[in-house]
C-alpha positions in Angstrom: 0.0 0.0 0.0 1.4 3.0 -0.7 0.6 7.0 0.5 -2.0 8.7 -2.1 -0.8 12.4 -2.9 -3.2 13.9 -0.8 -1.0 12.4 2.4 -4.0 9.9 3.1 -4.5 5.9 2.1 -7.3 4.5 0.3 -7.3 0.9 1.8 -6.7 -0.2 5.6 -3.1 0.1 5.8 -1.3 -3.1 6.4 1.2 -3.4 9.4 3.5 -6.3 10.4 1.8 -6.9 14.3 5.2 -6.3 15.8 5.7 -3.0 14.1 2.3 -1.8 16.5 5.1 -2.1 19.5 8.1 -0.5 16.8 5.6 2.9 15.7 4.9 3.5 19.4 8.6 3.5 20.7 10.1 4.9 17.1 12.5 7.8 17.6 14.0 8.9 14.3 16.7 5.9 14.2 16.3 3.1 11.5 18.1 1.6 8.9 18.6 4.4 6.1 18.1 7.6 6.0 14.9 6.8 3.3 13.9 4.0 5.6 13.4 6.8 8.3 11.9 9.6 6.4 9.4 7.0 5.5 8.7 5.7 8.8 8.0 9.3 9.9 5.6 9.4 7.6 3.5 6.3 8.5 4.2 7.1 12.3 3.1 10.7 11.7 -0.5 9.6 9.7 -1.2 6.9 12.4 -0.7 9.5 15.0 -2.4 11.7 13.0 -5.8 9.5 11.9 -6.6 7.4 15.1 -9.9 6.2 13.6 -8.1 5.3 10.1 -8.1 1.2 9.8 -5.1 -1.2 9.8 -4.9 -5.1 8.9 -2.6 -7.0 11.4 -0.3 -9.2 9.3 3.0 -11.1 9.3 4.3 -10.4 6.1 6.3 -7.4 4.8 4.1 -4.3 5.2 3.4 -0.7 4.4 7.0 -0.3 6.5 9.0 -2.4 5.0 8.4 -0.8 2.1 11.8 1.0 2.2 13.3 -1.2 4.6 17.1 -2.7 3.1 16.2 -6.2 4.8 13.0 -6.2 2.5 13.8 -8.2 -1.0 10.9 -8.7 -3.2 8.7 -8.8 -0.6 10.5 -10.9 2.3 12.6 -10.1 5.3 16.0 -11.1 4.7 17.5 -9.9 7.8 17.7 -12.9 10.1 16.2 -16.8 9.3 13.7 -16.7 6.9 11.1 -17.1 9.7 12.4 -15.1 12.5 10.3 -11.9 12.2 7.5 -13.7 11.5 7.6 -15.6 14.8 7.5 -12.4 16.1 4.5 -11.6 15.0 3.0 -14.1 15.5 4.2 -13.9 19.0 2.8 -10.4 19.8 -0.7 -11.6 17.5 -0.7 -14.7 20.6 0.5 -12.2 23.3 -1.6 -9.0 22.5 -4.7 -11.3 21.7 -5.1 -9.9 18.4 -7.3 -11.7 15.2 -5.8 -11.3 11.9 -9.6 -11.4 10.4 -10.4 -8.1 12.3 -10.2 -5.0 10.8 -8.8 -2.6 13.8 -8.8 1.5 13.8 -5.2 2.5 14.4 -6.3 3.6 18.0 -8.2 -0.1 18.9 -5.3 -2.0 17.3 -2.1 0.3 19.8 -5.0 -0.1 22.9 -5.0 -3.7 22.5 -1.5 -4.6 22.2 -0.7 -1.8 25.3 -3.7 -3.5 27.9 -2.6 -7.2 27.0 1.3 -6.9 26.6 2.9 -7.2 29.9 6.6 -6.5 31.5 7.7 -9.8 30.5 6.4 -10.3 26.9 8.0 -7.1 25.7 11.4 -8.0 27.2 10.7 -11.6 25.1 9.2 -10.2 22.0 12.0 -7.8 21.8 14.9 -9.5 22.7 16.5 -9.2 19.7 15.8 -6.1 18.3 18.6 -3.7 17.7 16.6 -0.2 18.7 15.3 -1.8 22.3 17.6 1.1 23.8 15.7 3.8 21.5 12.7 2.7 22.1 10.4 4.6 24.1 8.1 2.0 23.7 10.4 -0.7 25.2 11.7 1.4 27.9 8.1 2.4 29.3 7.1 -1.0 29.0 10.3 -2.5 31.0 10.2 0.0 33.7 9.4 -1.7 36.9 
């Protein structure tokens, strides 16, 4: 899916389940510099439309989209299945349906209420930005 001219999306916008954890705790650091302009963007519009719609999924997403560990579609950074076991990690964790069309502001509530102390330290384990992200750190405070 990509951004319409007028700044808006004409579908539900399809994000990878662990990025709902990666857009709340996202603080201008990512791979490239195109990789981060664009992630400002998406950030920004979610932020900006709470009631707009998203489709959970594990698969590459409006994100990867400029991502360097995104080839034709497929992570690339890791085993073949490792980000998609942690999506469908956070999916198990958050308690989130894959059918269900969420608003951006339903799909952020539900992984915040059902994602505790200890699935965020597990779900993010192996993430290179845990130390830049405000998510992660607000979530790991005890």
């Amino acid at each position: 899916m990509i951004m319409m001219e007028s700044g808006k999306y004409s579908d539900p916008i399809r994000i990878r389940a662990h990025h709902l954890l990666c857009i709340q705790g996202f603080q201008g650091y990512g791979y490239t510099k195109g990789f981060v302009l664009h992630m400002e963007r998406v950030t920004y519009f979610l932020r900006s439309n709470p009631l707009y719609y998203l489709q959970i999924v594990v698969k590459s997403d409006e994100l990867c989209f400029e991502c360097p560990h995104d080839v034709n579609g497929r992570c690339i950074k890791g085993s073949v299945d490792e980000i998609s076991k942690v999506d469908r990690s956070v999916i198990e964790k958050a308690n989130l349906d894959l059918k269900h069309i969420y608003t951006v502001s339903e799909g952020f509530s539900t992984v915040n209420k059902n994602l505790n102390h200890e699935h965020v330290v597990s779900l993010c384990s192996g993430c290179s930005w845990q130390n830049k992200c405000l998510f992660y750190i607000e979530k790991t405070k005890i």
